[in-house]
MIZANU-895038 format. One line per field, with one value per residue (C-alpha): x, y, z; residue in one letter. Coordinates in Angstrom, 3 decimals, always signed. Example, Ala and Ser with C-alpha at 12.3 -4.5 7.8 and 13.67 -1.06 7.14 Angstrom:
BEGIN
u [+12.300/+13.670]
v [-4.500/-1.060]
w [+7.800/+7.140]
rest [a/s]
***
This chain:
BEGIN
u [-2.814/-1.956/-1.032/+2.519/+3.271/+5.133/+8.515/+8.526/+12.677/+12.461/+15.013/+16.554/+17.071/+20.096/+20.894/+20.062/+20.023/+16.255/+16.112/+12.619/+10.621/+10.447/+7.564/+7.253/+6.832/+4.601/+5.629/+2.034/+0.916/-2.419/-5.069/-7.319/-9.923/-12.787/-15.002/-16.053/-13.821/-13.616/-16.505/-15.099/-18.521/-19.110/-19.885/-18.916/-16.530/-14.260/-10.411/-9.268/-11.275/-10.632/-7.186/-7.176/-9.518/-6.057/-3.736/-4.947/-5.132/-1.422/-0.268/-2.479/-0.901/+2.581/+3.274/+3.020/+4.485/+3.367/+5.883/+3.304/-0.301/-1.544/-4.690/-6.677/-9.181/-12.285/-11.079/-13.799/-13.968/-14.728/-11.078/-7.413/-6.304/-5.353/-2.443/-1.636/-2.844/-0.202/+2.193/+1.158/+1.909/+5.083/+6.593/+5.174/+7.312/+10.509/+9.515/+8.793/+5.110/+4.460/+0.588/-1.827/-5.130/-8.005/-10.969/-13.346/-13.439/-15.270/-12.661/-9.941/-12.294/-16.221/-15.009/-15.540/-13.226/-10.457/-10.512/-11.150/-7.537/-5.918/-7.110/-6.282/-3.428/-1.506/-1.096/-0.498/+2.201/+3.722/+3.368/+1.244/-1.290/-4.220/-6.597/-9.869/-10.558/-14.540/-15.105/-12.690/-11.309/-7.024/-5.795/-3.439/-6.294/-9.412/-11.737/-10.979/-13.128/-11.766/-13.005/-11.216/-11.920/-15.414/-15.102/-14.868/-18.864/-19.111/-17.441/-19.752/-22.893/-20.386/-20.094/-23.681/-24.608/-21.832/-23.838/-27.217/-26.523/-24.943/-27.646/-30.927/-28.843/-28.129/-32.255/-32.639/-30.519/-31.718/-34.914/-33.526/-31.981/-35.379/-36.560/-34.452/-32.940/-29.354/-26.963/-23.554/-21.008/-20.263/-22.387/-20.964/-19.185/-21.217/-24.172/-24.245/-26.536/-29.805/-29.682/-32.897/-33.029/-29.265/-30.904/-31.630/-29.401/-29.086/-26.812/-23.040/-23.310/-19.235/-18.720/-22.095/-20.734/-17.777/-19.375/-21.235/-18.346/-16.864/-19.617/-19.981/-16.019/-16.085/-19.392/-17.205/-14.497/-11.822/-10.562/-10.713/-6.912/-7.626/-10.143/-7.959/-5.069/-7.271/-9.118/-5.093/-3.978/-7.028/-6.231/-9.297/-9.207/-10.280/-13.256/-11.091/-9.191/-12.148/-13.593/-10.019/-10.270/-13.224/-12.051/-14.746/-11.242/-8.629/-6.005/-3.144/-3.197/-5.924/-4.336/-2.637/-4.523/-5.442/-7.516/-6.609/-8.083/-10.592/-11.746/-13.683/-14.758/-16.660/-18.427/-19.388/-20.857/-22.379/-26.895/-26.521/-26.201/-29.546/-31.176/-31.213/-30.513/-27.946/-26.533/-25.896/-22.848/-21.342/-22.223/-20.273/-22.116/-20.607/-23.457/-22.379/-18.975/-18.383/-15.964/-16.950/-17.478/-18.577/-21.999/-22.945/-24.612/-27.942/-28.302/-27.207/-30.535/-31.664/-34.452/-35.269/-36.178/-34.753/-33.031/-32.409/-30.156/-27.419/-26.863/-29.501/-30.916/-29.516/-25.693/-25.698/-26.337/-24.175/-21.674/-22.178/-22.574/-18.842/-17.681/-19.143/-17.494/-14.317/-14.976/-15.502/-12.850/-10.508/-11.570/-11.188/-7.372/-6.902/-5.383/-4.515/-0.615/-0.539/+1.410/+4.049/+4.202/+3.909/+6.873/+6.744/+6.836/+9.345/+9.984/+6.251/+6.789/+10.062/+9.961/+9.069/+9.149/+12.288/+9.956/+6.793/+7.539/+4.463/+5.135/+5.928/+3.494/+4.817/+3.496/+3.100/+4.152/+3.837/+5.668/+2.928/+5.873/+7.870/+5.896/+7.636/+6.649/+8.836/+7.221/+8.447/+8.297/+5.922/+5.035/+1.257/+1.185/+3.402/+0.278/-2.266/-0.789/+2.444/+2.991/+3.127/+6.177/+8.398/+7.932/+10.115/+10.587/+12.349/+12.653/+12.134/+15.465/+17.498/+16.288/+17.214/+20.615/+21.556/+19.797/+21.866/+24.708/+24.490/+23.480/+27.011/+28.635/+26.926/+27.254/+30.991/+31.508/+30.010/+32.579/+35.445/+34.329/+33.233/+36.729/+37.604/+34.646/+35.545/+38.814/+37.272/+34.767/+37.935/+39.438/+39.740/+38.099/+35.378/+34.520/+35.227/+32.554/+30.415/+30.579/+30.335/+26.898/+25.707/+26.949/+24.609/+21.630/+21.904/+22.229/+19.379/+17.664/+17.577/+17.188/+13.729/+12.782/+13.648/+12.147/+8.475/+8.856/+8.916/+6.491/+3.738/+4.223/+3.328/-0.229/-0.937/+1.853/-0.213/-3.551/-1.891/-1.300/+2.384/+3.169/+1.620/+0.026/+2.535/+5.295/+3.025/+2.795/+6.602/+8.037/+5.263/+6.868/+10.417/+9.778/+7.934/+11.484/+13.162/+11.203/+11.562/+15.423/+15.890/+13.698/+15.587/+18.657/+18.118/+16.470/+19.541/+22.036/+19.842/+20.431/+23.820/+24.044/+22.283/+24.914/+27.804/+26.331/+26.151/+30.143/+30.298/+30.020/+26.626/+25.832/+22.653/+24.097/+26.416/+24.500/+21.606/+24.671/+26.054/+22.227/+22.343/+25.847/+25.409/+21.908/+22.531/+19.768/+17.737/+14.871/+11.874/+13.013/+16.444/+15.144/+12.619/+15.045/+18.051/+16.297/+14.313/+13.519/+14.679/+13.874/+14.201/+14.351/+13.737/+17.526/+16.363/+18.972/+18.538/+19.195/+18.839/+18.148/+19.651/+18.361/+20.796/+22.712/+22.967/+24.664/+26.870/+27.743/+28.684/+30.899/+32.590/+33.219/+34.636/+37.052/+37.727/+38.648/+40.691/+43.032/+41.591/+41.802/+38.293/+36.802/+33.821]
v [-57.405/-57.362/-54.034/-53.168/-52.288/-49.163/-48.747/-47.203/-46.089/-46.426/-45.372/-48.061/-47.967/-48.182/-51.258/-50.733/-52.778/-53.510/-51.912/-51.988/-48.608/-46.208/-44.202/-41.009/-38.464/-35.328/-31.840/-30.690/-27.068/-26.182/-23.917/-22.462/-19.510/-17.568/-15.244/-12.739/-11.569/-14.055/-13.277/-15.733/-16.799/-20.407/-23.065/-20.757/-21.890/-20.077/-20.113/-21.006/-24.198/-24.857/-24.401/-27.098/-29.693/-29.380/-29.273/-32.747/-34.446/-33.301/-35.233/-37.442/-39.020/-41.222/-40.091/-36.480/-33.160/-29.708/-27.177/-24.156/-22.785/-20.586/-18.360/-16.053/-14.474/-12.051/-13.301/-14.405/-18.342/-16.917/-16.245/-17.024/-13.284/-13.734/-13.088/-16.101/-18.624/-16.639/-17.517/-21.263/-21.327/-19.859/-21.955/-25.084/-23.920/-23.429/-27.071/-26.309/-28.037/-31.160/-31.397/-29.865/-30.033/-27.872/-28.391/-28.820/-27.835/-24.897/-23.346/-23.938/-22.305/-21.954/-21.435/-24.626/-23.622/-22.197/-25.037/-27.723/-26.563/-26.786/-30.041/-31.532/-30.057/-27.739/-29.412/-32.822/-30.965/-29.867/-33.476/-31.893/-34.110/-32.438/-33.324/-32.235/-33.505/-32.986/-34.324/-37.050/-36.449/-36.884/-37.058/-39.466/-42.152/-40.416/-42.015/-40.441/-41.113/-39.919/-36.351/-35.762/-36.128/-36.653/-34.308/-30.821/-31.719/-30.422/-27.044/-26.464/-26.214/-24.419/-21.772/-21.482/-21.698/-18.620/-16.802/-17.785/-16.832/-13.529/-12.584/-13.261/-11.335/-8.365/-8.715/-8.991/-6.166/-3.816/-4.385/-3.652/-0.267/+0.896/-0.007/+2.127/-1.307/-0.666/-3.763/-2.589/-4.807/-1.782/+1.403/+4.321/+6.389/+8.102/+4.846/+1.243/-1.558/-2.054/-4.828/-4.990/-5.467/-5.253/-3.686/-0.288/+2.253/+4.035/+6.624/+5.226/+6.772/+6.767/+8.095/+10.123/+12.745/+13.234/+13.283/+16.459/+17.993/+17.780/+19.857/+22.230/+22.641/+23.258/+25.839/+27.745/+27.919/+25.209/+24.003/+20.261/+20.330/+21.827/+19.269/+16.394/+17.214/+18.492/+14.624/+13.043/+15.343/+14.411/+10.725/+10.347/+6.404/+7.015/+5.480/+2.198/+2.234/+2.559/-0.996/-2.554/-1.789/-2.973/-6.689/-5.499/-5.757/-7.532/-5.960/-4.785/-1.748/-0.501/-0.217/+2.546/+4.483/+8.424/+10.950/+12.544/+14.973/+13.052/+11.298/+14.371/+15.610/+12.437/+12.509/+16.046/+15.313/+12.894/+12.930/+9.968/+12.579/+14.213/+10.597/+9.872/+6.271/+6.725/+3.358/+2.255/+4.418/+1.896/-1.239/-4.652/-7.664/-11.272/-12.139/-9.897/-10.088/-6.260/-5.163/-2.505/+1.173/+4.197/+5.283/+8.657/+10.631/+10.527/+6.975/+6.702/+5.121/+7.808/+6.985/+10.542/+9.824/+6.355/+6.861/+9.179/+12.731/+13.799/+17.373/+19.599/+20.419/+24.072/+22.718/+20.461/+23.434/+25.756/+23.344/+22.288/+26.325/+26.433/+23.626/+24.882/+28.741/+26.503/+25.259/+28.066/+30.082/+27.087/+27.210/+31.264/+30.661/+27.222/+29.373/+32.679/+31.566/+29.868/+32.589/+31.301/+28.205/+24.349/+22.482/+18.689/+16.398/+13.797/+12.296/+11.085/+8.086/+8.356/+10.208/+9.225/+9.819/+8.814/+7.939/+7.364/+5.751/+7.152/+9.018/+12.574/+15.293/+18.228/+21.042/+24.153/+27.202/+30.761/+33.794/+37.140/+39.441/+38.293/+36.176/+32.829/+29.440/+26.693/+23.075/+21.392/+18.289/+17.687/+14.816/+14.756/+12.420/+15.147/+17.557/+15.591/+15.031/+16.828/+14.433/+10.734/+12.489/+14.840/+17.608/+17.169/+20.468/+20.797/+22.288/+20.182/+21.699/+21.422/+17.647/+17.747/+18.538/+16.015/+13.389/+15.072/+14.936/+11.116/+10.324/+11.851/+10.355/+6.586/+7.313/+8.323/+4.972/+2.747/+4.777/+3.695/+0.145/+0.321/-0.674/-3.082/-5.188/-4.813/-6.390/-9.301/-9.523/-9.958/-12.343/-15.978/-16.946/-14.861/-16.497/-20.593/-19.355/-17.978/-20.991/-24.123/-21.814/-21.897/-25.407/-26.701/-24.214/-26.220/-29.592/-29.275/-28.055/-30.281/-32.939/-31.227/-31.043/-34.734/-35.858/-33.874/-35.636/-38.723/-37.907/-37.077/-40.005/-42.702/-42.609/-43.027/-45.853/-47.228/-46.656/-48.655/-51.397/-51.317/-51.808/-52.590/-50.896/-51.379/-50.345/-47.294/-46.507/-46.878/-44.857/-42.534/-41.601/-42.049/-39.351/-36.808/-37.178/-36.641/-33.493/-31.920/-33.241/-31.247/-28.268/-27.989/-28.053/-25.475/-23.258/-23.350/-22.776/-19.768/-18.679/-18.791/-17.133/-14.101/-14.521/-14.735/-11.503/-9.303/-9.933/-8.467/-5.181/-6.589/-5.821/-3.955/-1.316/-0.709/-0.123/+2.121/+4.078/+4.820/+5.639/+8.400/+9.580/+12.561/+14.041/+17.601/+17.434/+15.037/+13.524/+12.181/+8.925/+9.071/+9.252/+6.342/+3.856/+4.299/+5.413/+2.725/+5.270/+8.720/+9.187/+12.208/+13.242/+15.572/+16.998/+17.203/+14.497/+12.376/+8.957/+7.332/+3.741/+2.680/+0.474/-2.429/-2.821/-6.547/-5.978/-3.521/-5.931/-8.771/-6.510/-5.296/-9.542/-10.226/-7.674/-8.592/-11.638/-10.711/-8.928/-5.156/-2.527/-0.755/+2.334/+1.747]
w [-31.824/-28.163/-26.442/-25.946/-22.832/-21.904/-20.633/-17.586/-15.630/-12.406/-10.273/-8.861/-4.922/-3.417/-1.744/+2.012/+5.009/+6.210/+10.270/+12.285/+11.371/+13.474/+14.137/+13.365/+15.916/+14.812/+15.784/+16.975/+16.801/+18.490/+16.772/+18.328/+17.118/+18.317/+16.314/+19.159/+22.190/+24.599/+27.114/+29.465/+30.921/+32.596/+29.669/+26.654/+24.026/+25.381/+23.902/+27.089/+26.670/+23.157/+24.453/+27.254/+24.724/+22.037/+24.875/+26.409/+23.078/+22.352/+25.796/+25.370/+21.916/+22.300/+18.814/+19.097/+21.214/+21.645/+19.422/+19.986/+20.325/+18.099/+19.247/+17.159/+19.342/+17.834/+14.055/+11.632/+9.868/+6.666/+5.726/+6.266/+6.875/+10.682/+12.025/+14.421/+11.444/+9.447/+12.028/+12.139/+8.578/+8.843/+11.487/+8.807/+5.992/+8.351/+9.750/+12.939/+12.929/+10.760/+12.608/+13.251/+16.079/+16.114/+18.001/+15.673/+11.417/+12.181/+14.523/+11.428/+8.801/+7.608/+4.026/+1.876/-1.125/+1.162/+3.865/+1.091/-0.365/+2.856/+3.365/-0.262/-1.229/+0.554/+3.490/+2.161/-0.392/+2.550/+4.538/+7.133/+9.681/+10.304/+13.101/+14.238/+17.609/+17.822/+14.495/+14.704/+11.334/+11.154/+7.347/+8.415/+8.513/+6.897/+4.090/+0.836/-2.477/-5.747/-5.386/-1.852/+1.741/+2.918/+5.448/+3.680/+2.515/+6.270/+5.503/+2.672/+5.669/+7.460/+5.326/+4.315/+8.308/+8.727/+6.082/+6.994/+10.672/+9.391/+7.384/+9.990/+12.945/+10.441/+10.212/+13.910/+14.908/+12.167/+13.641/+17.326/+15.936/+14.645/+17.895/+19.909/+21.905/+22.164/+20.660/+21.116/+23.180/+25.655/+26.589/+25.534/+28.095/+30.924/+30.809/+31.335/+30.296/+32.226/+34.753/+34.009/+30.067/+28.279/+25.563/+27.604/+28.593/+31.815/+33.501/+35.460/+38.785/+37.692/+34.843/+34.133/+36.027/+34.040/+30.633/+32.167/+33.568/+29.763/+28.349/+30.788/+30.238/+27.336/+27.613/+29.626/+26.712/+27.229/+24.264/+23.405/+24.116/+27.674/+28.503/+27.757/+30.013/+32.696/+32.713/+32.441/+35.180/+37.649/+37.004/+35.264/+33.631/+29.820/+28.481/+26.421/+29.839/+31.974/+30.165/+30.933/+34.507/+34.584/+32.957/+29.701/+27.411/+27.732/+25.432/+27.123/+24.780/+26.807/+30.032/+29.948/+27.378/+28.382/+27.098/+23.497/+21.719/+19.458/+22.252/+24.064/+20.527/+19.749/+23.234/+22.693/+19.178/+20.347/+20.538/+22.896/+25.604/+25.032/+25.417/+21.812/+20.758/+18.140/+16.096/+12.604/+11.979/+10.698/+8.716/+7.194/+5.386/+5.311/+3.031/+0.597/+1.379/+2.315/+5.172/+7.990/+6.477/+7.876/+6.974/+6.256/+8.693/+7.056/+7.217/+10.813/+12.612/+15.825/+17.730/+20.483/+23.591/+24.483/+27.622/+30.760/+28.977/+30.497/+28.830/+28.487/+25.039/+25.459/+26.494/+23.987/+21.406/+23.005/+22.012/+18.839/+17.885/+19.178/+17.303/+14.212/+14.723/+15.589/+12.145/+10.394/+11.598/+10.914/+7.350/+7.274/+8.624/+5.231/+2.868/+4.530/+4.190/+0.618/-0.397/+1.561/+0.182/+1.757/+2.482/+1.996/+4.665/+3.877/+7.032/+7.593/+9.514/+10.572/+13.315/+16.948/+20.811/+22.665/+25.433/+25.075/+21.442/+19.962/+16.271/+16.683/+15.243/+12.754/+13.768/+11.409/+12.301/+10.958/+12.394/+11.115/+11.960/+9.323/+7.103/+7.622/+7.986/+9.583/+11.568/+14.477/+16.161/+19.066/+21.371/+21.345/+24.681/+26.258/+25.264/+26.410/+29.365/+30.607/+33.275/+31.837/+28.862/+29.008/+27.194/+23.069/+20.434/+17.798/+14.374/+10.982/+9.853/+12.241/+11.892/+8.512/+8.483/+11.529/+8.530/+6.478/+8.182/+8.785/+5.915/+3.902/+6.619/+5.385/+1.805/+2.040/+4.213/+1.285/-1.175/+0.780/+1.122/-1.878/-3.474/-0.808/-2.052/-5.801/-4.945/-3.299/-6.279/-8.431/-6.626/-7.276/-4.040/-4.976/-8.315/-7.323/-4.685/-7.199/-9.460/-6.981/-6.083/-9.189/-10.089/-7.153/-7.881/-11.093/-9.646/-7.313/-10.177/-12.101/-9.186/-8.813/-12.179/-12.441/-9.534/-10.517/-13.395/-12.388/-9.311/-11.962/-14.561/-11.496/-11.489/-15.209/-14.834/-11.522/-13.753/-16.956/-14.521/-15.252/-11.482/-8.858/-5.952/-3.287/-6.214/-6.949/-3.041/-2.460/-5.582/-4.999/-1.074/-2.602/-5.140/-2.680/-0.559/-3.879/-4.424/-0.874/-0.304/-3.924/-2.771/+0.411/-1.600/-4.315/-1.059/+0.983/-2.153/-3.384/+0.598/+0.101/-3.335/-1.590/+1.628/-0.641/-2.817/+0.760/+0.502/-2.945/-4.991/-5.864/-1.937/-1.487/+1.437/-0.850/-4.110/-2.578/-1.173/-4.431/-5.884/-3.650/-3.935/-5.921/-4.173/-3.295/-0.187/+1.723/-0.189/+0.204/-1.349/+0.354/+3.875/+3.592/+1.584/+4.229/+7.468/+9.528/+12.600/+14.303/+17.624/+19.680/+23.483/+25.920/+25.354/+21.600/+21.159/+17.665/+17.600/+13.904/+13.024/+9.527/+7.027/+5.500/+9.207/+8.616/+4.862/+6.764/+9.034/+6.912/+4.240/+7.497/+8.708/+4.919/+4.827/+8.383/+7.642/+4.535/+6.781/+5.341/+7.776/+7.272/+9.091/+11.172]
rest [x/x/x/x/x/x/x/x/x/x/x/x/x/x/x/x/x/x/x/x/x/x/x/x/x/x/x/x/x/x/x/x/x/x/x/x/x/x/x/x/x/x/x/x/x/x/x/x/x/x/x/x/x/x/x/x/x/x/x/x/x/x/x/x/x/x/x/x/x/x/x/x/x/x/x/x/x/x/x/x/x/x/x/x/x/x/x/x/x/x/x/x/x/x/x/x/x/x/x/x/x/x/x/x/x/x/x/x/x/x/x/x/x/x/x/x/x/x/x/x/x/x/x/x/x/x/x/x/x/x/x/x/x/x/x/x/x/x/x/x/x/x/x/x/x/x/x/x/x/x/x/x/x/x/x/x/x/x/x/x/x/x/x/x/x/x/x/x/x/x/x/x/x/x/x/x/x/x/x/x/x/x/x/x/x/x/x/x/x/x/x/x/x/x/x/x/x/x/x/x/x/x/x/x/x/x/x/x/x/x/x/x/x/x/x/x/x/x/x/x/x/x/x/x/x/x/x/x/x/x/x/x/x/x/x/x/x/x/x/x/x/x/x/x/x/x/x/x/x/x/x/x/x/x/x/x/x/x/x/x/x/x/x/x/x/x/x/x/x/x/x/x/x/x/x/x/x/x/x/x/x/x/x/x/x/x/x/x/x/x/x/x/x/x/x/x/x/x/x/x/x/x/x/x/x/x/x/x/x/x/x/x/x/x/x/x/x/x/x/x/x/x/x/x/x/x/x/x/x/x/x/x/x/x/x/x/x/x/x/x/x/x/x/x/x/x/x/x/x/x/x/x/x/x/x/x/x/x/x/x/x/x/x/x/x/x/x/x/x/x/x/x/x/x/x/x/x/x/x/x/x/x/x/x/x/x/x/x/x/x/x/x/x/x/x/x/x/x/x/x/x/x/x/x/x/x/x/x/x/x/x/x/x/x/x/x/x/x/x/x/x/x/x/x/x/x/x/x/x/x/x/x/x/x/x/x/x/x/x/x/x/x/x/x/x/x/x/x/x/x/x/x/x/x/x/x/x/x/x/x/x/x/x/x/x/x/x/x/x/x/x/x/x/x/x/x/x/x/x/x/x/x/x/x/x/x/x/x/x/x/x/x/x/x/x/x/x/x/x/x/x/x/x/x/x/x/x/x/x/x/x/x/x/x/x/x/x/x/x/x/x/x/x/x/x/x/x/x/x/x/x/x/x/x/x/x/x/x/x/x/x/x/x/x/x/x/x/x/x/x/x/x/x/x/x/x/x/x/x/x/x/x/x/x/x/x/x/x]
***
């Protein structure tokens, strides 16, 4: 009996005047990615050449232009979590990049299973070109068997080369450590690397000197505090600004770093000084998959007597007998006001410097006289360093009530627009609105749903020979516009479903407002749900950022534009 064959419905195009194509003309975004900070040295793959290698290829193709770079400096291959790549795949899904051109497959990614799904099916879900210059790999014309690409077999000895190279180094430099051959990327403050051998310390004529003036500071009773501002106040570049100045980092974050406070108490901790060789404090695996941890002190790797000391054994005693009576009477003092009682600290956070913009410290404070305990706000870069902030006090609760204060005043706004918006919700505007939206969230529903449907019947059809390849190839694009057209239409009618809502009692400014309506005080819960940031000044001004401005702001244009006089 012969085979019946089986019905396929296609959906029949419309009629449409035949034009010359036009090519297509990719939005290109550059990638580029380096492992280690850029070191910047002659013939190193350097970003800035990866950079100039994507760059030319961009200008060089009549069928592409340059919509953005996208650099992740010092960020492993081994995964996806980097914040530029992020980026990248942002600005794919809003459509600003339809293409994109790495160097090389190993600058995109050493994982096989995580690259491999990039290159099979996210990006061609979301009709992305990719291109790899070095390898000369572009998914617009690459071989493809029936397992994939080709090319990801190269990501597989990728990854194991990532691996392999991660484990023998961890070998290498383990051995180094228990060697007493320093392998850190900077000396620590006070030495330099040998010109001689990089893997030797020695003292910097610069900054040797001021490591010794620290300890014999603090031998003489200066507190860690006192140390600090006297090194910001002499102009004194701190060690992570010390490398900047020197071109060692690049980070802007460094340049204008000073001394704090945890800064001197790790140099005066610290057995390097005594010409110890101290490493191994902390330890990651890529082998085994493990991130960077601290390691206990017991398993840190010293080696005596490695390099030139620049404390003396007894200094270096002195101060570590100080630290510890620091310690102990710091643990005397835990406790000695429980009875008292804590009070919570809601506002952690929230609160920042007018000025310098860094967050605000509470500070705890007991008066003995009369047994009571209050905090304040402090600027700790006014502390460190008097002269680069000015100086910013003031009590938690007389914070509190301002917060307070602002915060009835919010609420009580929301309850008088509240019924303004109810009206509107009522009204007949209100609801054709509501219904055309969910008429076309329907619609474009459905178009979807269809249009999957008939996306994933056309290769059985294509493999039942019941068309034929050029049919297969055409329906197979028309449906992939069918899907996108009907995912950008559901997308921007949800969009306006959520627009419409910001107009309506089901407003979110609104209902948070009236969740807090009936609080008696400031909570916890409160301040983080409708504050975004409080800053203070030297004046002891407050100025308060509010969450939900933009849902303000649109209720406010509604009723605007319904002619409703509303208070501001």
């Amino acid at each position: 009996m012969a085979r019946t064959k089986r019905k396929v419905n296609y959906v029949q195009p419309a009629i449409e005047t035949i034009s010359a194509p036009v090519s297509q003309v990719y939005r290109a975004g550059g990638y580029v990615r380096l492992s280690v900070e850029d070191s910047g040295k002659p013939g190193a793959d350097t970003i800035y050449a990866q950079k100039d290698l994507v760059l030319k290829y961009i200008e060089s193709q009549p069928d592409m232009t340059c919509c953005g770079m996208y650099c992740d400096n010092g960020r492993t291959g081994t995964n996806f979590e980097r914040p530029e790549f992020e980026r990248l795949m942002t600005d794919i899904r809003e459509g600003k990049i339809d293409c994109i051109v790495v160097k090389d497959l190993s600058r995109f990614g050493r994982n096989y299973l995580e690259t491999g799904n990039y290159l099979e099916r996210i990006f061609p879900f979301l009709n992305v070109r990719f291109i790899a210059v070095n390898d000369n790999f572009d998914t617009l014309t690459a071989e493809r068997n029936t397992d994939g690409y080709i090319v990801p077999l190269k990501n597989i000895i990728n990854g194991a080369y990532s691996r392999d190279i991660s484990r023998k180094s961890s070998s290498a430099l383990a051995t180094k450590q228990r060697k007493g051959e320093f392998i850190g990327s900077w000396a620590p403050y006070g030495y330099q690397k040998s010109a001689a051998d990089n893997h030797k310390l020695e003292p910097n004529e610069e900054t040797a000197p001021i490591v010794r003036m620290i300890f014999q500071w603090r031998v003489s009773g200066d507190a860690y505090l006192q140390i600090a501002r006297k090194l910001n106040e002499m102009g004194i570049p701190s060690p992570s600004r010390y490398h900047y100045m020197r071109g060692e980092v690049k980070a802007e974050r460094y340049a204008n770093s000073i001394w704090h406070v945890p800064i001197i108490k790790i140099i005066l901790q610290s057995e390097t000084y005594l010409g110890h060789m101290v490493q191994g404090r902390t330890y990651n695996s890529l082998p085994e998959g493990r991130k960077l941890c601290k390691r206990p002190k017991s398993e840190w790797v010293v080696v005596p007597n490695t390099h030139e000391p620049l404390v003396d054994e007894d200094t270096f005693r002195i101060v570590q007998e100080m630290a510890e009576q620091r310690r102990t009477v710091h643990q005397e003092r835990v406790g000695r006001f429980d009875d008292l009682g804590r009070i919570p600290h809601i506002l952690r956070g929230l609160v920042f410097c007018a000025d310098c913009k860094r967050p605000m410290a509470r500070y705890k404070n007991v008066s003995e006289r009369c047994k009571h305990l209050y905090y304040s706000y402090i600027c700790m870069t006014h502390s460190e360093n008097p002269a680069s902030c000015p100086k910013k006090y003031l009590r938690e609760t007389t914070l509190l009530e301002i917060l307070w204060d602002t915060l009835q005043r919010e609420i009580a706004l929301a309850g008088s627009l509240k019924a303004a918006s109810e009206k509107y919700t009522r009204s007949s505007k209100a609801v054709d609105t509501e219904d055309a939206i969910t008429q076309e969230i329907s619609d474009a529903s459905n178009a979807l749903e269809r249009a999957r449907m008939l996306y994933d019947s056309l290769y059985q059809n294509y493999v039942d020979r019941l068309m034929t390849e050029e049919e297969y190839t055409e329906l197979r694009n028309r449906y992939k516009r069918d899907i996108e057209n009907a995912r950008v239409r559901l997308a921007a009618a949800e969009q306006q479903r959520q627009t419409e809502r910001k107009k309506t009692a089901e407003n979110p400014w609104l209902i948070v407002c009236e969740k807090y309506a009936d609080e008696l005080a400031l909570t916890e819960e409160m301040a983080h749900t409708l504050i975004e940031r409080i800053e203070i000044d030297a004046d002891s001004h407050v100025s308060v950022t509010l969450r939900f401005r933009d849902e303000y702001r649109t209720l406010i244009a509604l009723l605007a534009e319904n002619g409703e006089a509303v208070p501001v």
